[in-house]
N, C-alpha and C positions, 0 to 999 in steps of 0.2 A: 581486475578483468582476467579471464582464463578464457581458453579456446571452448570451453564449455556453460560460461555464461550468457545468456538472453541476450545481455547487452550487444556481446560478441558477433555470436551466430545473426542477430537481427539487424545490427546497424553499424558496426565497424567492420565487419569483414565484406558485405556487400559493398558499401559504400568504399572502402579502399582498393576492391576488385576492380569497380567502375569506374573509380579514378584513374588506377593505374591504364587501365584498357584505352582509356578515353586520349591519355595523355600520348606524347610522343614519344617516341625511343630518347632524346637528348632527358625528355623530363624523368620516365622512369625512374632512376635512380632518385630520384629528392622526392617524388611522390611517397617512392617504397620507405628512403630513408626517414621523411617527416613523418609517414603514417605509422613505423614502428616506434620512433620516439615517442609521439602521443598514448599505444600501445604500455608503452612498458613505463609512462608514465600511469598511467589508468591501474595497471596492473600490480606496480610497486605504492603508490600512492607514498612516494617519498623522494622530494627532490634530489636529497643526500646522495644516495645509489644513482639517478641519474645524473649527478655531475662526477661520479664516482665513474663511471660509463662514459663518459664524452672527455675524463683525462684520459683513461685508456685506449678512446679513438686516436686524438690526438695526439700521444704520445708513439702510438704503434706507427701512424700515418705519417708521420716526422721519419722514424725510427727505419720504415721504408722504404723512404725517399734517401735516406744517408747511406744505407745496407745498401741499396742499386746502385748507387754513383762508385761508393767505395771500391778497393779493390788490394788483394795479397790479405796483409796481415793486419791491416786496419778495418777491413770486412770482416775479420773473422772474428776481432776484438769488439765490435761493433755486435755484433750480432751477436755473441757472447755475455756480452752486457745488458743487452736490450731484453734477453731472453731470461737473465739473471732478477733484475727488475719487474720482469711479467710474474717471473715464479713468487717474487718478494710480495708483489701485492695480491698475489691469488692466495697464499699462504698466511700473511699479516689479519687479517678479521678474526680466520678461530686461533691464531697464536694467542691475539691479543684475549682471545676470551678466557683462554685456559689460563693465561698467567691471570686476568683479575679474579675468574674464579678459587685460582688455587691459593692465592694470595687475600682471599676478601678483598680485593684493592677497588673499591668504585670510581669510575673515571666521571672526570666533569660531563654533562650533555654533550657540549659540542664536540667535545672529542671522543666520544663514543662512537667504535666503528663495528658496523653489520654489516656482513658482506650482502650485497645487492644481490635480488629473487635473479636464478642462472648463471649469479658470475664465474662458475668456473669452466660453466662452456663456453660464454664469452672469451674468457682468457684464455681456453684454447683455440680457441680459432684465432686471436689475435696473437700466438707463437706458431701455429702454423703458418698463418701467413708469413711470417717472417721467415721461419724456414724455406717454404719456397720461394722467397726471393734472395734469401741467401743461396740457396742448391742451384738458382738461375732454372728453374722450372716456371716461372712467369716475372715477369715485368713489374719494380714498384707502379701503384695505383697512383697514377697523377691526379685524377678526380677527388677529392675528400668524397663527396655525396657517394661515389662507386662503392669505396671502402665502406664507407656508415653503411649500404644499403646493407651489404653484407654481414658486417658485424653485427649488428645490432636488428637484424631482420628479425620481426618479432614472430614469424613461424617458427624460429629456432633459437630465438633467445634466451625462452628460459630453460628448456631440457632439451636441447640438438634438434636432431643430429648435427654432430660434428663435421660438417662438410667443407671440404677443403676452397679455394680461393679460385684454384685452377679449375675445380670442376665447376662451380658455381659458377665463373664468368665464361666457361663455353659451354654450359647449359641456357643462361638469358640469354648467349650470343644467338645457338643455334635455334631456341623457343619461341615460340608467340601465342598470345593470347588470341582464343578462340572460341565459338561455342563450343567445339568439340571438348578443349581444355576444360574449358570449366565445367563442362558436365564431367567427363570424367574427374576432373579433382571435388566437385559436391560428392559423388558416390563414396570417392576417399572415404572425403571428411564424414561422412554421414555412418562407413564402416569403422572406422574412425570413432568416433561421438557411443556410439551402442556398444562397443568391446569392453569402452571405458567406465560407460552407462549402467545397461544392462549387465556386464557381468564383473568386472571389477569389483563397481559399489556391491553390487550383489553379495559378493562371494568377502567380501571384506568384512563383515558384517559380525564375521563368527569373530572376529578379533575386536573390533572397533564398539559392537553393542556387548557382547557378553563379556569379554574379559575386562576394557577399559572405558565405556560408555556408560549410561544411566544402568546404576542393578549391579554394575560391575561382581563377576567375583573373585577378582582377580588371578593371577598366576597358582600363588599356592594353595587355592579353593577349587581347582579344576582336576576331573578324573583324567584318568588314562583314555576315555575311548575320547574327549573334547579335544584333550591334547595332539591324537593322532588326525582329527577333523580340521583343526589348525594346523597342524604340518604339512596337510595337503591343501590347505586352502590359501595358503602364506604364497606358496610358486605360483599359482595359477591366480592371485589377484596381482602382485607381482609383476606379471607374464601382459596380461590385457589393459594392464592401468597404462605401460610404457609403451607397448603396442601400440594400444591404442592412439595412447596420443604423437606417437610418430606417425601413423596415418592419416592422423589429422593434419600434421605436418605437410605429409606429402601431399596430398589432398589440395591445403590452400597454395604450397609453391605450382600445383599444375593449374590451377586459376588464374594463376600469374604468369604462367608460360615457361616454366619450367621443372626441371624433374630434381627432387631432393633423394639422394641415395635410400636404398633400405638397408635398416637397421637392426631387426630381425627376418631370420630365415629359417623357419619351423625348426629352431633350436635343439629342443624337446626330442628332436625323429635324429638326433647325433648317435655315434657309438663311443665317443670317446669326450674325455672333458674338453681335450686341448681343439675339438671339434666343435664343440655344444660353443666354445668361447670365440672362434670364428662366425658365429651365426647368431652370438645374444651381442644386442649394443656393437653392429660391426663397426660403426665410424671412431666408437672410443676405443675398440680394437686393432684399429688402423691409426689414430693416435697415436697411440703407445706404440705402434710400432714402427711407426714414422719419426718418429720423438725423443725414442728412448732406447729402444731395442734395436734397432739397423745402426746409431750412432756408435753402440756400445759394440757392434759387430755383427750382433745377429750371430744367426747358426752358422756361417761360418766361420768358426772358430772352435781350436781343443775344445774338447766335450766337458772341462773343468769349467773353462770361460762362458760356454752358451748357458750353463748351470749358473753362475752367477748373473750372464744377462738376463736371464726369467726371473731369477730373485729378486733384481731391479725394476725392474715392468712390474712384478704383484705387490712389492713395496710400495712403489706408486701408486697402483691401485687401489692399495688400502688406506694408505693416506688421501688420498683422492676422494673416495666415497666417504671417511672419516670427516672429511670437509664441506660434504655437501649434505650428509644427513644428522639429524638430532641424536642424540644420544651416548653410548657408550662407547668411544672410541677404538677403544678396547675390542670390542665384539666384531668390527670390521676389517682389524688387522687381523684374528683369530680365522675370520672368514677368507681371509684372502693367503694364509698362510696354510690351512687347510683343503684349498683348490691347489696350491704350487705343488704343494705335497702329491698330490697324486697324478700333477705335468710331469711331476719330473719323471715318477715312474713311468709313465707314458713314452716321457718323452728317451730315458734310457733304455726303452724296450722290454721292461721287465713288466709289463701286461699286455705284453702282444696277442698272448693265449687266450687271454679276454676279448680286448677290440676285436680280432680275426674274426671269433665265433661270432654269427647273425644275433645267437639268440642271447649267447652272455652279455655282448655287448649291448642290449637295449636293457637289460637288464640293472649291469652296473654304471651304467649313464645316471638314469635316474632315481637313482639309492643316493649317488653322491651327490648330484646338484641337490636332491632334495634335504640332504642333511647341510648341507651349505648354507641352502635359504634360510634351516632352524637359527642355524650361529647367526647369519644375516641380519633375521630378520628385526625390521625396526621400529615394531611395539613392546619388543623386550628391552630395554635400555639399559641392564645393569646385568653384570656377571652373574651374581647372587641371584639373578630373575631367570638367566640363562641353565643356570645349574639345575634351579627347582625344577623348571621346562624338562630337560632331558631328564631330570626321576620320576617324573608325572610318564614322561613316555617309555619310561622303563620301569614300572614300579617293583619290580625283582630288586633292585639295589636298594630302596628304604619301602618300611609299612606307607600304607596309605593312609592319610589322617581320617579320624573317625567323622570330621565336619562335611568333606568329600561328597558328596552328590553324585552317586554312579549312574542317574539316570539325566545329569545336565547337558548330554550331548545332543539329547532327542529335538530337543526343541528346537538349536542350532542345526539338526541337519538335515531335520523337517524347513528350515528356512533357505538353506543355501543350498541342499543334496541337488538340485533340478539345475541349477546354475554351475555348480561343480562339476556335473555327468555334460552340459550340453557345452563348458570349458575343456575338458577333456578332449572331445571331438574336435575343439577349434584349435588344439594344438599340433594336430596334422594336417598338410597339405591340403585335405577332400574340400574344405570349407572356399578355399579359392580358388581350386578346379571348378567347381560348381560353378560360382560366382564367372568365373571368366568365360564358361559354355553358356550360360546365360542372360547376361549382363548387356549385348544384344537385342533382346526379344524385350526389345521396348513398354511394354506394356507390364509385363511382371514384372521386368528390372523398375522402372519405375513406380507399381504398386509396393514392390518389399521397401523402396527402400524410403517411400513415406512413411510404411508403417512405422520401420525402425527410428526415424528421424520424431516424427512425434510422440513416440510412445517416448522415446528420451528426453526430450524436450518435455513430455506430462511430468517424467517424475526429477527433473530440472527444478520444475515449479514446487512441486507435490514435495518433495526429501533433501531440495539440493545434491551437491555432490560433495564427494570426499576431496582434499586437495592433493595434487600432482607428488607420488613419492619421490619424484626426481624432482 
């Protein structure tokens, strides 16, 4: 089950909306908690992962309860340990897979371990909490059901956002469910449902049908101009697939009477990377900096040390997304050592003359993120796929082979060019200025936004969808 399945939209998200509305504030919590267990049982169809999920509750909800009592130097040891243990098992699934991989070593059934659909945004929210009840910014959870609601809240279980403990329990404090709520969290979910719908699947389409789908023709059978249709099509499916489904997100938590952070913030309209990275994925940018980068000092500290703290944070980072997507591990530490590379210039001052200027700076924004997504991106899975890529798009550095098809971009961009130009537009601001002058006037707002809602829902039925790249 995904937030974009029939099942979903028709009979568990109603029905757990009315439950919870129906329910008392005492029951809330066991509502929300039972209905995302059942959730991310439907959804993983694998008991394994969820008792994989319910040690980790358990252990964090212990681990909380000892961290608050404690105090001096057996708080700190505690809390040390607990956080040491979280990284152990977030880390242990793809360890273990590269060692059987590297090794041919096939593990018995029952000891074969896959890490469970989200768990590593699970497991950060179960070290942040513990951070903030170590930092004494909120109170262990005496409720178990309190904690499970949150942990394992299947708005955010399998791809975030990453919302911290504090803001979550004075957001249900201060929230209620209401019509109001819930109509505006359907409109969410519903802009939400069509970003992912309509233009994600859409625009995904040049990579997924032509290069690895039925006809494929692979990497080294692609011209120069498919290659540049792909480089642009890569950010912008990218862009709306996690969008979108953070708005979904947001969406169902305001049905529930609460507000879930946003997690992008027209990215894309930045002038600088270390700018673009505050406004793509902010809660996992507020992670890492909650986590990892304020521990280590943060920018206060010599300009040698805040240099190694960013080295710290993008190591993370690449290890991080190395753990959460398929493929060349390789190509995402590349990616993520290729962004630090141009923080650090940023962040030394030595492209001030860029950022400052209006026009450079939109300029060299997205020249870099865009070559970033190339390295990134993850229908490439091997270097050797990587390399071919960048001389398809540079064909000055090798001849172009004679099998090459220089007119196979036509047909891809006859398919997706209408979806990539009305992408374009939804990466600036205008698309939710409208929406918010509108969105009012009852009558249109509700005409668009059945159109959008069923016309996603026809081709739900009609195409399926693609699954969540987070």
């Amino acid at each position: 089950m995904t937030f974009y399945s029939p099942g979903f939209i028709f009979i568990f998200l109603p029905c757990i909306v009315a439950l919870y509305a129906l329910a008392g504030k005492k029951l809330r919590n066991a509502v929300l908690f039972l209905g995302s267990v059942v959730f991310y049982l439907l959804a993983s169809r694998d008991l394994m992962s969820m008792a994989i999920l319910a040690s980790g509750l358990i252990f964090n909800y212990a681990a909380g309860l000892f961290i608050g009592i404690a105090e001096g130097r057996m708080r700190k040891l505690l809390f040390v340990f607990c956080t040491f243990v979280n990284a152990c098992a977030l880390l242990s699934p793809k360890i273990i897979s590269i060692i059987t991989e590297s090794f041919s070593v096939s593990l018995p059934e029952g000891l074969a371990i896959a890490a469970p659909v989200g768990f590593s945004f699970y497991m950060f929210k179960n070290m942040s909490y513990l951070r903030q009840v170590y930092d004494g910014k909120i109170k262990a959870e005496q409720s178990f059901f309190a904690l499970g609601a949150y942990l394992v809240n299947f708005a955010q279980v399998l791809s975030g956002p990453i919302q911290t403990y504090a803001d979550w329990k004075k957001s249900r404090e201060e929230g209620k469910v209401s019509i109001a709520s819930i109509n505006s969290g359907i409109y969410e979910f519903i802009i939400g449902l069509a970003l992912k719908i309509l233009l994600a699947d859409r625009i995904i389409r040049v990579w997924v049908a032509g290069l690895y789908g039925i006809g494929s023709i692979g990497i080294d059978s692609i011209s120069t101009p498919l290659a540049w249709l792909g480089f642009f099509a890569f950010p912008l499916y990218l862009y709306f697939e996690f969008y979108g489904y953070s708005l979904m997100s947001r969406g169902i938590g305001r049905m529930l009477g609460y507000e879930t952070p946003d997690n992008f913030l027209h990215p894309y309209m930045s002038r600088s990377v270390s700018e673009f990275w505050r406004r793509w994925h902010i809660t996992l940018g507020e992670w890492f900096k909650e986590n990892v980068y304020f521990p280590l000092g943060g920018s206060r500290c010599p300009k040698g040390r805040t240099v190694l703290n960013l080295c710290a944070v993008w190591l993370c980072t690449g290890v991080w997304h190395a753990l959460c997507f398929d493929g060349n591990g390789i190509n995402f530490m590349l990616w993520a050592a290729f962004l630090l590379l141009f923080i650090l210039l940023e962040k030394l001052g030595a492209l001030d003359w860029i950022i400052k200027n209006k026009v450079l700076s939109h300029i060299y924004l997205p020249v870099v993120i865009l070559f970033s997504w190339a390295i990134f991106n993850t229908n490439i899975l091997t270097l050797a796929d990587l390399g071919t890529y960048f001389i398809r798009l540079f064909p000055f550095f090798s001849q172009t082979p004679e099998y090459v098809d220089p007119s196979d971009w036509v047909r891809h961009f006859k398919d997706v060019g209408v979806y990539m130009a009305v992408g374009v537009i939804f990466l600036t601001p205008l698309p939710r200025r409208v929406y918010d002058k509108f969105k009012n006037i009852k009558p249109l707002a509700v005409a668009v936004m059945l159109v959008l809602f069923w016309l996603s829902v026809y081709l739900i039925f009609c195409e399926g969808a693609n699954p969540m790249v987070y």
